[in-house]
One Martini backbone bead per residue (centre of mass of N, CA, C, O) as a GRO file, in nm:
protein
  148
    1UNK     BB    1   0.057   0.061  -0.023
    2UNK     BB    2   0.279   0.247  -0.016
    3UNK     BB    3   0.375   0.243  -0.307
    4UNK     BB    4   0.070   0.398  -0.385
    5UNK     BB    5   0.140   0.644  -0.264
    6UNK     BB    6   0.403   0.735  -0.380
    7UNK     BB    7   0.317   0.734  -0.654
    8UNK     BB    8   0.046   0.934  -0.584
    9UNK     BB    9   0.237   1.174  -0.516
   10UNK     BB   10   0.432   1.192  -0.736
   11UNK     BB   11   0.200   1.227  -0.983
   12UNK     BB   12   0.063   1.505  -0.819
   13UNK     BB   13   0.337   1.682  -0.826
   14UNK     BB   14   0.352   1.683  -1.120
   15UNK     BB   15   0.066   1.772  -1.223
   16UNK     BB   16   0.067   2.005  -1.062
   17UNK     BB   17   0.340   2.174  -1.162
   18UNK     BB   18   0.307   2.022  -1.506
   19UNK     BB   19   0.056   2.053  -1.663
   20UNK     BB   20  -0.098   1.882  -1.905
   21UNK     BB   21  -0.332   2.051  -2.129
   22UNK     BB   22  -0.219   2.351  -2.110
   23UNK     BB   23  -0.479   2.569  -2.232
   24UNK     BB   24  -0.599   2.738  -2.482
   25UNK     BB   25  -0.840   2.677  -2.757
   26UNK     BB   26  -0.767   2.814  -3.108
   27UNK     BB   27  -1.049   2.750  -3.146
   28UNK     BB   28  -1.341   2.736  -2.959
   29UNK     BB   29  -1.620   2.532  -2.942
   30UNK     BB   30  -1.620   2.469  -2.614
   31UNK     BB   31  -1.720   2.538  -2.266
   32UNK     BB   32  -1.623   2.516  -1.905
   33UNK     BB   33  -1.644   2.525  -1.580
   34UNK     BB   34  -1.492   2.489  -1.231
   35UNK     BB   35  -1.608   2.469  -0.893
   36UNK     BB   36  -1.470   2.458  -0.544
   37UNK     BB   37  -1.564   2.599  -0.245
   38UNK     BB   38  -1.341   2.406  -0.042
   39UNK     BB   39  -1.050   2.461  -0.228
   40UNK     BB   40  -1.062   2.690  -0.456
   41UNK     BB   41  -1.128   2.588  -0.707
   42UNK     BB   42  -1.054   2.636  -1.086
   43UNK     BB   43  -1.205   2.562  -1.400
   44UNK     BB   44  -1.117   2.501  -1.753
   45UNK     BB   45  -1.291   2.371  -2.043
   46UNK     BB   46  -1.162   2.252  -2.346
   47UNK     BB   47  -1.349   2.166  -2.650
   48UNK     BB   48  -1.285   1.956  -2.936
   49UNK     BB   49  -1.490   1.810  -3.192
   50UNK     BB   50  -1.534   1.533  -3.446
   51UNK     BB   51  -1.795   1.279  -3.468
   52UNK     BB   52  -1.775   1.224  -3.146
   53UNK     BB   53  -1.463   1.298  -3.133
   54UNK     BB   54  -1.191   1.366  -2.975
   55UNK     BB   55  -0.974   1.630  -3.072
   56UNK     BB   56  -0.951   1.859  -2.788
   57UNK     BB   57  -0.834   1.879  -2.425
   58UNK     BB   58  -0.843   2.109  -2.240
   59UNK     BB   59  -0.664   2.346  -1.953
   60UNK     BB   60  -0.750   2.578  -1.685
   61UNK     BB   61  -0.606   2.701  -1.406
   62UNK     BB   62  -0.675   2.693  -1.002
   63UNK     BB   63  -0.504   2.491  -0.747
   64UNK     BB   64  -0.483   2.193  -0.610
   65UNK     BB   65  -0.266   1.947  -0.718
   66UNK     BB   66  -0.518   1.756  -0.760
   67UNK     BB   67  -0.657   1.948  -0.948
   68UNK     BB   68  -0.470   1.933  -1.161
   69UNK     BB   69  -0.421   1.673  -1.211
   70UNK     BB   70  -0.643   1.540  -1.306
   71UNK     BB   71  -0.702   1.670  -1.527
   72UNK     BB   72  -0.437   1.642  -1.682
   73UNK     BB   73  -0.465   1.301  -1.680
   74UNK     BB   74  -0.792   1.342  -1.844
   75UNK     BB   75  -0.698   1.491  -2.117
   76UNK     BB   76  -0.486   1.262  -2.183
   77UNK     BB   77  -0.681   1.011  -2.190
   78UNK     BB   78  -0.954   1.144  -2.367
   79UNK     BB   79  -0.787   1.169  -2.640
   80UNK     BB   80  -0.955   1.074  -2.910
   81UNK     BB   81  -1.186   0.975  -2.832
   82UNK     BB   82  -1.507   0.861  -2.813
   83UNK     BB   83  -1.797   1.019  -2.626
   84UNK     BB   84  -1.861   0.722  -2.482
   85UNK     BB   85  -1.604   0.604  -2.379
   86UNK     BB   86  -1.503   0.900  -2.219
   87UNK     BB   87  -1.779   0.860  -2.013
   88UNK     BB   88  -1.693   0.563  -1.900
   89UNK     BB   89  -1.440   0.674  -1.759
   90UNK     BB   90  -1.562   0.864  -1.590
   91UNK     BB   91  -1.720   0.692  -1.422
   92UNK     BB   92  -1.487   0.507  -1.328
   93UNK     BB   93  -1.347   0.697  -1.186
   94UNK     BB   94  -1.517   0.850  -0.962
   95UNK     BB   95  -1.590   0.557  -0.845
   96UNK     BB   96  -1.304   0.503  -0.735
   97UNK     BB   97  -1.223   0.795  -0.598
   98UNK     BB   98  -1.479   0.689  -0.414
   99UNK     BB   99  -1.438   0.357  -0.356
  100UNK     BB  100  -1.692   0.208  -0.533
  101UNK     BB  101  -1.403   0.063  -0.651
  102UNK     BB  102  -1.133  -0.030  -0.832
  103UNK     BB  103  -1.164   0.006  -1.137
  104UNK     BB  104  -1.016  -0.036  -1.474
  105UNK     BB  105  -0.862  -0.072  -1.724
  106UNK     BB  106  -0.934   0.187  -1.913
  107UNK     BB  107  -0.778   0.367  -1.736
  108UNK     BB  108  -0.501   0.336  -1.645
  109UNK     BB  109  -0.310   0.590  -1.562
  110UNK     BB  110  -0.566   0.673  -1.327
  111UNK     BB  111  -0.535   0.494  -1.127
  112UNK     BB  112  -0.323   0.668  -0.935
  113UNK     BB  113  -0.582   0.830  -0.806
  114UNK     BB  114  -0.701   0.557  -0.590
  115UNK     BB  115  -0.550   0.732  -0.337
  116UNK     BB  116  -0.778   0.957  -0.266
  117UNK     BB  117  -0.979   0.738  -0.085
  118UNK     BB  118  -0.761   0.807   0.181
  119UNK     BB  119  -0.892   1.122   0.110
  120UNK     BB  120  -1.188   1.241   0.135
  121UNK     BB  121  -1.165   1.576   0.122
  122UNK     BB  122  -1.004   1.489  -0.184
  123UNK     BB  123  -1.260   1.407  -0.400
  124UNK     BB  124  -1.326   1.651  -0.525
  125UNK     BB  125  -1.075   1.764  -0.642
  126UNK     BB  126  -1.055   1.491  -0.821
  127UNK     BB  127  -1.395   1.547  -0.945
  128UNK     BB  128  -1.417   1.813  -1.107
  129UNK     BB  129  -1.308   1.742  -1.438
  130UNK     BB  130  -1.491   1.541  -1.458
  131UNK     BB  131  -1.770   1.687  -1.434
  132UNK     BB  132  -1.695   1.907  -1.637
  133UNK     BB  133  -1.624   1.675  -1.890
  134UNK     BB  134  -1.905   1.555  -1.874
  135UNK     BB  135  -2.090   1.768  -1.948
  136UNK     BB  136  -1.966   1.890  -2.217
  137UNK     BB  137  -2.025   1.632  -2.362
  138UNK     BB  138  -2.362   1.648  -2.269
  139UNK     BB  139  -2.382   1.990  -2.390
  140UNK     BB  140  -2.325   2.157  -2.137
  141UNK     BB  141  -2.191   2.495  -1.960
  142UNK     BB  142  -2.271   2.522  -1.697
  143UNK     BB  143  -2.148   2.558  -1.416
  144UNK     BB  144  -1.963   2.375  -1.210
  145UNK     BB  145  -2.030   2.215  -0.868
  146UNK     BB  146  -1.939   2.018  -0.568
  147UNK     BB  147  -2.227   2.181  -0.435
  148UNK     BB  148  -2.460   1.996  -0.596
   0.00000   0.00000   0.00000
């Protein structure tokens, strides 16, 4: 178990101080914001799709190392899938994240963010843009929050 919060703790430090897929997409197609007022969390998901698969998925924002990482390698895993993939993939992320699962193989990468689930107050932080790119997929734009 140790072994697992090592890497986990390794993975949200490099994916929170270097997030990739971070910055504005030009032109942007689709837009949701994203706020946790728990942990004053705030996230922007920019997406490009095009034939019902994600052509482009980036994200800004500012916040916790925990909700930065998330992001970030959700953006990674998510880029270029079929948009009912992507939308498996998240529904299976969140139920690990919060517990109610082991996760699937299809998560890969995100696996490591399973150690969040030892630490209940950072399961918003960690599923803050899940939820955001779960609804802008499902085509709604209205601001997420954790607290709804």
């Amino acid at each position: 178990m140790d072994d697992i919060l090592d890497l986990y703790q390794e993975v949200i430090l490099d994916h929170g101080r270097h997030p990739r897929c971070y910055g504005q997409i030009e032109p942007v197609q689709f837009t949701i914001q994203g706020h946790n007022p728990l942990c004053g969390d705030q996230i922007q998901i920019y997406l490009s799709k095009q034939n019902n698969r994600i052509v482009q998925l980036q994200f800004t924002g500012s916040g916790c190392a925990i909700s930065k990482a998330s992001a970030s390698l959700l953006c990674m895993r998510l880029a270029n899938l079929d948009v009912d993939e992507a939308m498996a993939i998240l529904r299976d992320f969140q139920a690990m994240v919060k517990g109610e699962c082991a996760g699937s193989d299809r998560l890969k990468k995100l696996a490591v963010m399973s150690g969040v689930q030892a630490f209940p107050s950072r399961v918003k932080c960690a599923t803050l843009a899940s939820h955001a790119i779960s609804s802008i997929l499902a085509g709604d734009q209205k601001t997420v929050t954790t607290e709804t």
